[in-house]
C-alpha positions in Angstrom: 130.7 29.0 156.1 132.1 25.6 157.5 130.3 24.0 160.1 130.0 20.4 161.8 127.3 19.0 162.4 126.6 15.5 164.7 124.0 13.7 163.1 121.8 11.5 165.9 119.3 9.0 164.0 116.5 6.9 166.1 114.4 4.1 165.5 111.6 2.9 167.2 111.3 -0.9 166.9 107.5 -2.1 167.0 106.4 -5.1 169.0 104.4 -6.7 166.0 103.9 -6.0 162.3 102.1 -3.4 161.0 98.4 -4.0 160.7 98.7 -2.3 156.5 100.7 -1.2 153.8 101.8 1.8 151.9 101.9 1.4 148.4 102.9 4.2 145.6 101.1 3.8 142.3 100.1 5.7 139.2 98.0 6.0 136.6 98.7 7.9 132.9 97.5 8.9 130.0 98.2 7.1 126.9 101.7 7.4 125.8 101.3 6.6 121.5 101.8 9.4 119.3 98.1 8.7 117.9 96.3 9.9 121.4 99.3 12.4 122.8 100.5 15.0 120.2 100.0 18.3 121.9 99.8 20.6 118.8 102.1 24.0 117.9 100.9 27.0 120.1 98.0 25.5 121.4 97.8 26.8 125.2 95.3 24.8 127.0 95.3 21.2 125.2 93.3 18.4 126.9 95.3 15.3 127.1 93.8 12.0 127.3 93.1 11.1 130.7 94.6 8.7 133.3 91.6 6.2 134.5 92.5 3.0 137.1 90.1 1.5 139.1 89.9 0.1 142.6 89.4 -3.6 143.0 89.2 -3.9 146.9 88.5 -1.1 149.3 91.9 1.5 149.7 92.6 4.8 152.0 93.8 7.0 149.2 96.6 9.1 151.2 99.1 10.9 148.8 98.9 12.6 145.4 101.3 14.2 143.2 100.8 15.3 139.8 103.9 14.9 137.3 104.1 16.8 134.0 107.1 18.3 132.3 107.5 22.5 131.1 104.3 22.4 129.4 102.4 21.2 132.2 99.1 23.7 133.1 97.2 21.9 135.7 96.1 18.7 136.6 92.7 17.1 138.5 92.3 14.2 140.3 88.7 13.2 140.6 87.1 10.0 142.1 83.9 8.7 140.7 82.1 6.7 143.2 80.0 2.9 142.5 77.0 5.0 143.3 77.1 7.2 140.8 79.1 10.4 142.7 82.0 12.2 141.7 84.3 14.6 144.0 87.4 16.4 142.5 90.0 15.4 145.4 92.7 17.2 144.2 93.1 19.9 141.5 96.2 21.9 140.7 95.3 24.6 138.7 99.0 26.1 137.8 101.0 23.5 137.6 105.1 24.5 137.9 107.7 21.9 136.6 110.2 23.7 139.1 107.5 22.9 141.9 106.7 19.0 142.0 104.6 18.7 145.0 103.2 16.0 146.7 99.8 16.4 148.7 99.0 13.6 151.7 95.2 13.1 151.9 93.0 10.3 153.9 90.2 9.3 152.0 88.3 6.2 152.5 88.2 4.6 148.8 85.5 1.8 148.5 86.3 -0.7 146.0 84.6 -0.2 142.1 85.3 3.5 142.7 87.4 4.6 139.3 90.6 7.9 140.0 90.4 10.0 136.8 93.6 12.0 136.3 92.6 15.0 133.6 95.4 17.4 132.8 95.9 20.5 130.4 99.3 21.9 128.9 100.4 25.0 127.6 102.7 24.8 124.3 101.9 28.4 123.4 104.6 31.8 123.6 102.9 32.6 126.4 103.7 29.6 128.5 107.7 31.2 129.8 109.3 27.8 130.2 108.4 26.6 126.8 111.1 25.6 125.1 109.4 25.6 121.5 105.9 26.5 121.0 106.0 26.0 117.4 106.6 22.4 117.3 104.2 19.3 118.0 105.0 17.4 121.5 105.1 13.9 122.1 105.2 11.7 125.1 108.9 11.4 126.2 111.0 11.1 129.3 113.4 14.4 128.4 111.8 17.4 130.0 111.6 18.8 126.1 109.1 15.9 125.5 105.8 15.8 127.7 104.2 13.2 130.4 101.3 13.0 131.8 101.7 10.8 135.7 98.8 11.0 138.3 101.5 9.4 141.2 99.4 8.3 144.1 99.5 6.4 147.3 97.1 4.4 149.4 96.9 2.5 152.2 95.4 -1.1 152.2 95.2 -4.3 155.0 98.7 -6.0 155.4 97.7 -9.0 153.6 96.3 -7.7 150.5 97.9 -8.5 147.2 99.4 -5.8 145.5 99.4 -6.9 142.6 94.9 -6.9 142.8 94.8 -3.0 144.1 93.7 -2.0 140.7 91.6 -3.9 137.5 93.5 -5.0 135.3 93.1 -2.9 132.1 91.6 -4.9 129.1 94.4 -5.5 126.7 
């Protein structure tokens, strides 16, 4: 039914700059056809995972796994300087038609490495299949397969964006 609505918008103007910084990153697995290739009806294939690590101290605050139909379930662990590891987030059925995001606060001290593990389902049992008798590759069409670990965190105004993370070896 027809209705009007009378949209009001606020803002709140601060008396100084923000003391941090948001910034949205991600992490994934390898993308070549050598290390992704989920085989025909295999339901609970491993991928390669996603690894970064921390090169200055962050507040991890936002997580959201990204897969495509095959998708199963994803993991997001952090292993620690020290030798600890604590699974911070773990999806264990993943849905396509579900993307969530989860916020978090977790104090991140710098060396500590997120591992991203995920499993996918490219078997006639997984319903939103669309082939189970075909190999899958890494692809952006929703036919193909990804494998993203998004995540957020939170870092002092004046850090470098660009420094967050180690730069992988080439």
């Amino acid at each position: 039914k027809a209705a009007t609505d009378h949209v009001r918008i606020g803002f709140t103007v601060a008396k100084e700059p923000p003391a941090r910084r948001y910034v949205s990153l991600f992490t994934s697995s390898p993308t070549d056809p050598e290390h992704f290739v989920i085989p025909p009806n295999d339901p609970n294939w491993k991928s390669p995972p996603g690894v970064v690590t921390f090169a200055q101290d962050v507040e991890l605050v936002f997580m959201m796994p990204h897969m495509h139909s095959r998708g199963k379930d994803m993991t997001y662990t952090l292993e620690y300087p020290d030798g600890r590891t604590e699974a911070v987030l773990s999806v264990p059925r993943y849905d396509f038609n579900w993307q969530l995001g989860y916020d978090t606060s977790i104090k991140v001290p710098k060396g500590t490495k997120l591992r991203v593990d995920a499993h996918f389902d490219n078997s006639p049992n997984n319903k939103f299949n669309p082939n189970p008798s075909r190999s899958v590759y890494y692809g952006e069409m929703t036919w193909e397969e990804m494998m993203f670990g998004f995540f957020s965190v939170v870092v002092d105004k004046d850090a470098d964006t660009g420094k967050i993370l180690e730069k992988r070896p080439q």
